[in-house]
Every structure is written in C-alpha cells, then in structure tokens.
N, C-alpha and C positions, 0 to 999 in steps of 0.2 A: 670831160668824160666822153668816152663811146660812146655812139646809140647803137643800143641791140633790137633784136628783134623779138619781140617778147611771147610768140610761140612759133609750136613745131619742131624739128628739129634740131633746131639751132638753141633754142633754150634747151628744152631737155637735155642736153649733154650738158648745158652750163650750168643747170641745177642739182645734176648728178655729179660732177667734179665739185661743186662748191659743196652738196653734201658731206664726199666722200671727207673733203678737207676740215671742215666742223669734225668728221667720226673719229677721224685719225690724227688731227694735230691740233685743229682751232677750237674746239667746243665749244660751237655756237658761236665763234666769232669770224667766220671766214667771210663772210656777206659784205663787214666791216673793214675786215686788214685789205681788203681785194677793192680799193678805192675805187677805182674802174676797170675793165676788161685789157689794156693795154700796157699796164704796169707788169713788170717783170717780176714772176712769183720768187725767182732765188736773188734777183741784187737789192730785194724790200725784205728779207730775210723770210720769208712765206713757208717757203719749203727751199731746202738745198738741195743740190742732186741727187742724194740718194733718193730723197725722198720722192724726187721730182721722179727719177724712176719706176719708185713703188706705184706715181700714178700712172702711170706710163702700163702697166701690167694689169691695174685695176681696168682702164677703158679697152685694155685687150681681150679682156675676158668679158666684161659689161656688154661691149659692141663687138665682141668678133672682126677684130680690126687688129693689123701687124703693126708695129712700133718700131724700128731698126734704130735701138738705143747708141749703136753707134755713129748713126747719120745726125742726131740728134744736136749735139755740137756746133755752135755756131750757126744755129736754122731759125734764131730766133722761136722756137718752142716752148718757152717758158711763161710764156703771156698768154690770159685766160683764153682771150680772143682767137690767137691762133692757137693753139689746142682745139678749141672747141671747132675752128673752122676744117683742120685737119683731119679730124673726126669724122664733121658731117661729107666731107668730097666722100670719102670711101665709104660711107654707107649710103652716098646716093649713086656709089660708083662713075661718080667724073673724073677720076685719080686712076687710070691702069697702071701705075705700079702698086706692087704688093705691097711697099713698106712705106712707112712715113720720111 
C-alpha cells in the first residue's frame, strides 16, 4: 500500500473523490474497493471512462481546476494517487499549464 499523507491538501481532495464515488457508484463502499491509492480505478472495474470523466467535471467545478479529457489517455490518471496529486499542483499553482 501507499503512504499518504493524512492532512491538508492532499487528503482533502482524497476524501472528496472518495466521497463523491460512495454518492455516485460505491455506497459506502469506496474506502473498501480502493485497496490502496495506486490501483487503477477502471482495470479493478471502480469506475469506467465514462464514469472516470463524470469525476473529472466534478473536481472541475469542486476545485476550480481545467481537466483536458482528451490528454487524459495514457497519463496514467486513473489512480487515486495521481488524481489527487494532479489536483493539488494546480491549486498550489506549481503546474503553469492550464490543463491536466
């Protein structure tokens, strides 16, 4: 398993994507199916692309952050870990590109 870092920024995003995925797919079970932070949420069946999209839109509008769903593809973005790290660069602004 990862170690994470268990506050700050870096949680908070991890426990607002793990929310969101209890509201909208896991109910109550996402804490669970998300074994560690580095498992891939669509090849452990988590969420598929669309879905992986829908969250893609939700931390755009949460954090005020650009997602460029078509760079998405082969960036390894599908693991909690880098999500959440992609995240915190552009709200601590060390990422001067606009998009993910």
């Amino acid at each position: 398993m990862s170690p994470r870092i268990q506050s700050g920024p870096v949680e908070s995003v991890r426990i607002r994507i793990l929310e969101w995925l209890d509201q909208n797919y896991h109910f109550g079970e996402a804490q669970r199916l998300v074994e560690n932070d580095g498992i891939s949420l669509t090849e452990r069946g988590i969420l598929d692309r669309a879905a992986l999209g829908s969250l893609f839109a939700y931390l755009e509008d949460s954090f005020r952050v650009t997602i460029d769903r078509r760079r998405v593809e082969g960036r390894n973005l599908d693991t909690l870990q880098n999500i959440v790290a992609a995240v915190v660069l552009r709200l601590d602004g060390q990422d001067c590109r606009p998009v993910l």
